[in-house]
Structures are given as structure tokens and as C-alpha cells.
C-alpha positions in Angstrom: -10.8 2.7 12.8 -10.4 6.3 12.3 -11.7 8.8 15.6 -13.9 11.5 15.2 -15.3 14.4 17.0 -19.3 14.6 16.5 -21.1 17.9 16.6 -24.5 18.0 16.9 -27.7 20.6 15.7 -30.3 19.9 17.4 -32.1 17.3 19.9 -33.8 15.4 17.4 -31.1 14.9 14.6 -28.9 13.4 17.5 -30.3 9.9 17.5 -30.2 9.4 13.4 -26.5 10.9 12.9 -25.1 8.1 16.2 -26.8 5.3 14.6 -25.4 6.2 11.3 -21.8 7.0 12.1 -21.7 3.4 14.1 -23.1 1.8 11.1 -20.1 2.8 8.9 -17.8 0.4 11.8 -15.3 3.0 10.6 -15.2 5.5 13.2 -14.8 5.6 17.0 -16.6 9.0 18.6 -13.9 10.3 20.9 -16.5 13.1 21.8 -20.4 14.4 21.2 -21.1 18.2 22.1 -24.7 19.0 21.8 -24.1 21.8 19.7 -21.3 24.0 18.0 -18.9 25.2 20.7 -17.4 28.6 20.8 -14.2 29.3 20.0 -12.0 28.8 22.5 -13.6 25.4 23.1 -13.4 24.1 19.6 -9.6 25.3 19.7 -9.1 23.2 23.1 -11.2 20.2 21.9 -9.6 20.1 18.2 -6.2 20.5 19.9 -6.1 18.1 22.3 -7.9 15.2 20.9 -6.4 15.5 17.5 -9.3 13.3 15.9 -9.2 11.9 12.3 -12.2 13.4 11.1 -15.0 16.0 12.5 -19.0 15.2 11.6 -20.6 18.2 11.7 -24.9 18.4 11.8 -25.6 21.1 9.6 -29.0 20.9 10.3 -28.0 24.2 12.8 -28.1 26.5 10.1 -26.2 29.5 10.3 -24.2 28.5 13.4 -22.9 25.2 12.2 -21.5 26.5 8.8 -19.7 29.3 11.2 -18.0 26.2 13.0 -17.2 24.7 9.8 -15.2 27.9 9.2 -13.5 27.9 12.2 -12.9 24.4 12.1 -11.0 24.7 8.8 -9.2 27.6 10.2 -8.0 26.1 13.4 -7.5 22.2 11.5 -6.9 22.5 8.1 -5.4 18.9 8.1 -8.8 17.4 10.0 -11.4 16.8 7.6 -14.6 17.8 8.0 -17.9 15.9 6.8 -21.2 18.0 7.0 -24.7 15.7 8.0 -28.0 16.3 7.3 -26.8 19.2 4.3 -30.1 20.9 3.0 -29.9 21.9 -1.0 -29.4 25.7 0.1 -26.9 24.9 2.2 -24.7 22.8 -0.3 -22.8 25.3 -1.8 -21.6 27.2 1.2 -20.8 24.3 2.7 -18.6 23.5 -0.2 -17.2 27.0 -0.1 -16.4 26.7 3.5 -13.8 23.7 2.8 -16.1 20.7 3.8 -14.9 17.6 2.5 -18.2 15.6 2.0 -21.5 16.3 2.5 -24.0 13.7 3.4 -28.3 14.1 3.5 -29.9 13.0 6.6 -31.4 9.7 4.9 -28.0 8.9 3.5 -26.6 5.2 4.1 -23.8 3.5 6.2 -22.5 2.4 2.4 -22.8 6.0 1.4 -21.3 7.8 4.5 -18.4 4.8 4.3 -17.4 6.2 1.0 -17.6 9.8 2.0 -15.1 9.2 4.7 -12.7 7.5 2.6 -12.7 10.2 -0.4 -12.0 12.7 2.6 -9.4 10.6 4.1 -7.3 9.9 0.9 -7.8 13.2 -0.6 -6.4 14.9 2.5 -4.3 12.1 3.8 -3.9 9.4 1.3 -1.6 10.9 -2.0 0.9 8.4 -3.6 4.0 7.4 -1.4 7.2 8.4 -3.6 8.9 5.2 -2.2 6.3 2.3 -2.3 6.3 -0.2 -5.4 4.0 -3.3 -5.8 4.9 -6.3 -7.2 2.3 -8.3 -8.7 1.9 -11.7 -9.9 0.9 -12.4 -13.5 0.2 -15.6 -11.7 1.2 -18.0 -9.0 5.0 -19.2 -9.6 5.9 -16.5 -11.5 8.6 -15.4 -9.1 7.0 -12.3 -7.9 8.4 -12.9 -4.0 11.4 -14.0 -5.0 12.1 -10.6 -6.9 10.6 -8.6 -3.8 12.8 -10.8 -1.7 16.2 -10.4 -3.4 15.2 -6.7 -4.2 14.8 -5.8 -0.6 18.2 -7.6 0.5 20.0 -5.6 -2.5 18.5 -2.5 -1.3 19.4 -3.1 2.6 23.1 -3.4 1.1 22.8 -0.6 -0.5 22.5 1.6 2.6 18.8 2.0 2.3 16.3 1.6 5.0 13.6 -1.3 3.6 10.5 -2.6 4.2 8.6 -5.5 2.8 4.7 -6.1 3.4 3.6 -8.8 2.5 -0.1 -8.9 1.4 -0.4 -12.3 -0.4 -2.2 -13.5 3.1 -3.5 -16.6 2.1 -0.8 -17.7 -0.2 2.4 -16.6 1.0 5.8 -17.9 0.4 8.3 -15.2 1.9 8.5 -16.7 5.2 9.1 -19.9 3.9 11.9 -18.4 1.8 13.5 -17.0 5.0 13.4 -19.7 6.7 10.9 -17.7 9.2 7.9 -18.9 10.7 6.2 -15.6 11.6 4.0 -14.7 14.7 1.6 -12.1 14.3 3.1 -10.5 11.3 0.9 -8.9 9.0 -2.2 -9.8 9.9 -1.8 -8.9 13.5 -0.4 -5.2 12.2 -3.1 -4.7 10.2 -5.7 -5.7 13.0 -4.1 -3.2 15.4 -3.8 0.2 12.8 -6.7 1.7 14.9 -3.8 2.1 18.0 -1.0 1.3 16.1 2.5 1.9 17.7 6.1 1.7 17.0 5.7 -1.3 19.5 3.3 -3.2 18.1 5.4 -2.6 14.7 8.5 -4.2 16.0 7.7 -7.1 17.5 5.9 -8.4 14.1 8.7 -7.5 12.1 11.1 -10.3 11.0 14.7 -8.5 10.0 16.6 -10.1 7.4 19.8 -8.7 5.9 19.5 -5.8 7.0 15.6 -5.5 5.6 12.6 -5.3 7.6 10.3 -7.9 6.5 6.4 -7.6 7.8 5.4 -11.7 6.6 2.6 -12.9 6.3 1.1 -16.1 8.8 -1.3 -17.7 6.0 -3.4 -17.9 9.1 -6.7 -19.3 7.8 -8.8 -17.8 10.6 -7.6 -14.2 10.9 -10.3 -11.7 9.6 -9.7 -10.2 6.3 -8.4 -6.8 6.2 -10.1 -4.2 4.7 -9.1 -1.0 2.8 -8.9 1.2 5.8 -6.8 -0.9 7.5 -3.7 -0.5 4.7 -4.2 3.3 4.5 -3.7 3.3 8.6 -0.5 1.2 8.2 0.9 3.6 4.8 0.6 6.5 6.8 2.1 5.5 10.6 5.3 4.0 8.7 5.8 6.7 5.8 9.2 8.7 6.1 10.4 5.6 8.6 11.6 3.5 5.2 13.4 4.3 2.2 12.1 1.9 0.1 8.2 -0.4 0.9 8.1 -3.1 -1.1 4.8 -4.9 -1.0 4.4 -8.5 -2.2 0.9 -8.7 -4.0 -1.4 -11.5 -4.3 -2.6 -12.0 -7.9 -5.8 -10.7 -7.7 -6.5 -6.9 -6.4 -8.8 -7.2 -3.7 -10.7 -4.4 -1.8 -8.2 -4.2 0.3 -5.2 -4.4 -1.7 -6.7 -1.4 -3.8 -5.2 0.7 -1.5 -1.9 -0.4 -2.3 -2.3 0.0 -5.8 -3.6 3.3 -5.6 -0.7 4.9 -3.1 2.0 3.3 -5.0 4.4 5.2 -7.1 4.8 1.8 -9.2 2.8 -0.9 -9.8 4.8 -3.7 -11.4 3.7 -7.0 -13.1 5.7 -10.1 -12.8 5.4 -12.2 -15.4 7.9 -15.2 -17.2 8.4 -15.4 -21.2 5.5 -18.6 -20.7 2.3 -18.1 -22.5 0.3 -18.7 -20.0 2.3 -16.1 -17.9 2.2 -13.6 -20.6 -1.5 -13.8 -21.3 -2.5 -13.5 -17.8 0.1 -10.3 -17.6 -2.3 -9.1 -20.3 -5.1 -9.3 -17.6 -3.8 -7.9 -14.6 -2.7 -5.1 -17.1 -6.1 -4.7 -17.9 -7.2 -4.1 -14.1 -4.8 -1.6 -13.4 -5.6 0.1 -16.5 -9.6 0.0 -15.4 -8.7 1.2 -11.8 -7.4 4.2 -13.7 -3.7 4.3 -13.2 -1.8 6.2 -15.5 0.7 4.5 -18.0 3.8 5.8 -16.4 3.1 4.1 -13.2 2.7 0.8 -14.7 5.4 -1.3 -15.5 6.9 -4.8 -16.4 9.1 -7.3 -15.0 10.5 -10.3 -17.2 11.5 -12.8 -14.4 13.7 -15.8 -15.5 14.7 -14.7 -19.0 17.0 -16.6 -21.3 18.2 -17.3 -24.7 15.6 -20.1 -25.4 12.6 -18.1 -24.4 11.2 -14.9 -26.0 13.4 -11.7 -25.2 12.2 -8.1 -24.1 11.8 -7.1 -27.2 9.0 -9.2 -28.5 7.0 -9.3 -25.3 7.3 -5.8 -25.1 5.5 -5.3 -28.7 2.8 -8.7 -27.5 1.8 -6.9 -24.5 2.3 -3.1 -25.8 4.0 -2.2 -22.2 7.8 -1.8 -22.0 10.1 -4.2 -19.5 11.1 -2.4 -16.9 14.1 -5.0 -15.9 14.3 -8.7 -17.2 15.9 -10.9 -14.3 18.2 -13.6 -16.0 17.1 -17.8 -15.1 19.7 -19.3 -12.5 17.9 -21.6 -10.5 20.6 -23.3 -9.3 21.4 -19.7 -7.1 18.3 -19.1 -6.4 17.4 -23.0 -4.7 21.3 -22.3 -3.0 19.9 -18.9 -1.5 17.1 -20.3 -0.1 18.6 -23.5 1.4 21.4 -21.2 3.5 18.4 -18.0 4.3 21.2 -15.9 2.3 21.7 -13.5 -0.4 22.2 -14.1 -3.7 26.4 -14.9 -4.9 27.2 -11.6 -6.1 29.1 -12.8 -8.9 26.3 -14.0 -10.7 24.1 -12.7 -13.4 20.9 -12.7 -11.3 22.6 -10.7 -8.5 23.9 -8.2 -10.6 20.6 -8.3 -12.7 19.2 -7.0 -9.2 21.9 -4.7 -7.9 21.2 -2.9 -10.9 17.1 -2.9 -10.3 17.2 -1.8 -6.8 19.8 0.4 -7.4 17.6 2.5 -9.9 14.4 1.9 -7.6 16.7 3.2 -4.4 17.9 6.1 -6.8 21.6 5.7 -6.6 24.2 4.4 -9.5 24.8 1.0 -10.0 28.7 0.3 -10.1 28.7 -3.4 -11.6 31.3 -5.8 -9.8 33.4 -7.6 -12.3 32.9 -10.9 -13.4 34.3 -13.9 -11.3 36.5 -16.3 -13.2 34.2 -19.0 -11.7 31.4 -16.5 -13.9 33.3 -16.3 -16.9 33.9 -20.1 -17.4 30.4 -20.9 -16.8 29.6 -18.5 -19.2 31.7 -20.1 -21.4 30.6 -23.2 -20.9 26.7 -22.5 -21.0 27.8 -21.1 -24.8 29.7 -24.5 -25.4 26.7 -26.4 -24.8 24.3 -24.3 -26.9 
């Protein structure tokens, strides 16, 4: 929920704008004033409450586009939706610096998406340091690469977070070994108050990572957009790196992760069935208007029997980001003993070098074991 100040025009305009704001089941009115205040008043009011947005009736005429000018002057930060906006007063309002303008017969669907247009065009850009991870489908390893990224990361120095939005399907917990209370769903329930608190004690920490998992609750309500815009904004410049574990399909929700990311990147395996469904979820981000450069590509368990980067790359026109080598055998081990990955192996240096290049430092390979070489060796022998 996002709180407002409401400033009312006149008497009889007062009953249609309350009914309308409460439909949205956006807002919470922190405080009504019966009509534009003066100036030190708005000052104190804007000040002290600090709200999310303003709703200003600008069925006051001249002295309600005068408090939108003030407003913008003393809260350039806050914006500022004008109701009940007559034709001639349209353009002025514009000019003033409102950020949405809304008729008097407007409705609850139509004022919802003027609020969020305000919210994410004032408070709502893309986060330099958040990357999605998205399934081309279920098993393609898309938490395990969030996983293992996040734990590379941590070692790295880097402060981490992981958010896990596959809600209903969610694997990371298991992986961990952690059988979360609260977790996501209960973060995202409490955005509206949300506190450093509240953050904390739904957090699991592993390796150094903090890891917000999800409960697969079956009864918790279903989050909507506003609820990951709230939770963006209270943790941005707390984490150097948010990596968020997608479900397959973007949701209404989820959008809002996809649209504040600086990366958006499909996990998919050389299968076909893998590789046409990458094709699809391509497709959706490509409708939702991303740009090319913030779509990418992730070959998870690559080897020498399956198709390399180069031909998938030229089947699905989009290049490969990173291809992660197949080792299940270190992969089952690391999630048996809750640990990272033997850094010796291929896959852990496949993702030293990925998170190093998402966490924007150099990647200084370890040499290989002799225990690496000879199975190396041996894995030639055999082919």
C-alpha cells in the first residue's frame, strides 16, 4: 500500500474522489484537508508525513493548480495525481509537473494504473545490480545457477541477495537444506510497513548470501505488482548484487521484476524441448518491450555430446551469455552436504567466472587440481 495525502475542492467532489481512491486498495489516506492549505501548512504537512503520493481535486480551479505548484516545489520527489481535471485545465496541469491526471468519472482500474505510471516513473528506474533468472522451463537448472551464483558472489566479497519468486514451485529451500518461515511471502505481505526487522527475521543466510526463500505455502495470497516495487526500493543500495529466481511464466506480479532488472536472463539446456520453449519466453520479454541488450542467455549443463554455443546461438538468434559445464555428480554432492561447489571443478570455475563478471571484478582462475586433470583425462579416454 502506498500513503497519500488527499486534497479536496469542494464539498461535493469529496464523497466521489474517497470512494474512488479506496477502490484502487492501493492507497492508505494518511490525511484529508478540505481544501488547498497555505503555505506554510502544506510545507509542515508534506514534511512531516512524507506520503507516497498526493491526490489533488482540481475541481478548485485556480487555487488547486497554485498548490500543485507549490507542491512540486516543496516535494519534487512526491508525486502528484490531479482528480476531477477539466479539458481547459489539462494542459496547465501538465505544465505544472502533475504526474497523472484523472476525470471525475474515471475508474478504480484507471486510477490503479495512473498511480503506478507515477510511482515507477518517479520511483521505479532499473536497479544497476538486479538480474532475473528465468526458466526456459521446469528442470532446467535455473535455481541451481541462482544458487551457486549467489554463494560465488558472497565469496567474492560482495554483499548478496536472492529472492525467490517461484512461490508455488520452489526448490532453493530444499537445496539448502532450509525449511523457511515466513520468507517471501510474509516480506511481500508486510511492504506497506516494511522494516529492517521484518527483513531479517525472514532471511535465511547461507555462505555468506542472504537468501529471502520461498514457503510454497499454498494458502498465502498472491502478491501483486505493487508489492515487488515496495520490496526493490526499501532494500536498494543494501546489496551488491539481487538475484531473483523466476518462475517460468511472468506473471503480473513478477512484471515488476522484469521491468527493474538490469538483466533478464533465460535458462535453458541444449534439449529441444528446452530450447524451443527458450524461444518463447524470448518472445515475452521481447513483447514486454525490453531492449536486446538486456536480454540474455544461459546454456546450463553443456557438454561435448549436446549442441555447443555456437549453434544454439544462431537457432535462437540471441547470443550465450555463459554456458555452465554438466557435472552432476558435484552438483548432487553440494546439495547433500548444504555446501559450495569443489572449487577445482569445471562447474565452479564456470561460475567464479560468471559471478565474477556480474559482481564486476576480474576473475583470477584457480589452477587445475591433479584430481581435475586425471578426470579430464579420463572422461577423454572414454570418449
Amino acid at each position: 500500500m502506498f500513503t497519500a495525502v488527499v486534497i479536496l475542492g469542494s464539498a461535493e467532489s469529496a464523497p466521489l474522489m474517497r470512494s474512488l481512491i479506496a477502490a484502487t486498495g492501493h492507497v492508505t489516506v494518511m490525511r484529508e484537508l478540505p481544501a488547498p492549505p497555505g503555505d506554510y501548512e502544506l510545507a509542515r504537512i508534506v514534511n512531516s508525513l512524507l506520503p507516497d503520493l498526493v491526490f489533488l481535486d482540481l475541481s478548485g480551479g485556480q487555487k488547486a493548480l497554485e498548490c500543485m505548484a507549490r507542491l512540486r516545489e516543496l516535494a519534487p520527489r512526491t508525486p502528484v495525481i490531479g482528480l476531477g481535471c477539466s479539458p481547459e485545465a489539462r494542459l496547465l496541469a501538465r505544465h505544472l509537473g502533475a504526474a497523472g491526471l484523472a476525470a471525475s468519472d474515471c475508474s478504480p482500474e484507471e486510477l490503479q494504473a495512473l498511480i503506478r505510471e507515477a510511482m515507477e516513473s518517479l520511483h521505479g528506474g532499473i536497479e544497476e545490480h538486479l538480474y532475473s533468472f528465468l526458466p526456459s522451463k521446469a528442470g532446467s537448472g535455473c535455481s541451481t545457477i541462482v544458487l551457486h551464483t549467489a554463494v560465488t558472489a558472497a565469496a567474492l566479497g560482495k554483499r548478496v541477495l536472492v529472492i525467490d519468486a517461484d512461490l508455488r514451485s520452489s526448490v532453493m529451500g530444499l537445496m539448502l537444506g532450509v525449511t523457511p518461515i515466513g520468507g517471501t511471502q510474509a516480506v511481500l505481505q508486510a511492504t506497506a510497513g516494511l522494516d529492517t526487522f521484518v527483513l531479517r527475521r525472514n532471511l535465511a543466510q547461507h555462505c555468506g548470501a542472504d537468501f529471502l526463500l520461498s514457503t510454497r505455502a499454498l494458502d498465502a495470497a498472491p502478491p501483486e505488482w505493487i508489492h515487488y516495487f515496495q520490496l526493490l526500493n526499501f532494500v536498494r543500495g543494501s546489496y551488491d548484487l539481487i538475484l531473483v529466481d523466476m518462475p517460468e511464466l511472468i506473471n503480473p506480479a513478477t512484471v515488476e521484476l522484469v521491468r527493474r532488472s538490469k538483466k533478464i536472463l533465460t535458462v535453458c539446456t541444449a534439449e529441444l524441448p528446452s530450447l524451443k520453449l527458450a524461444q518463447q519466453r524470448l518472445a515475452e520479454l521481447e513483447r514486454l518491450g525490453l531492449k536486446d541488450e538486456r536480454v540474455g542467455l544461459l546454456l546450463n549443463r553443456a557438454s561435448r555430446s549436446t549442441p555447443g554455443t555456437a549453434e544454439i546461438e544462431e537457432a535462437l538468434g540471441r547470443k550465450v551469455v555463459h554456458a555452465f559445464p554438466n557435472d552432476y555428480h558435484a552438483i548432487c554432492e553440494a546439495i547433500r552436504n548444504a555446501a559450495p561447489l569443489q572449487p577445482d571443478t569445471d562447474l565452479a570455475r564456470a561460475f567464479a567466472a560468471f559471478a565474477a563478471s556480474l559482481a564486476g571484478v576480474e576473475y583470477k582462475p584457480l589452477p587445475a587440481s591433479m584430481r581435475s586433470r586425471l578426470k579430464g583425462l579420463l572422461h577423454l579416454a572414454s570418449t
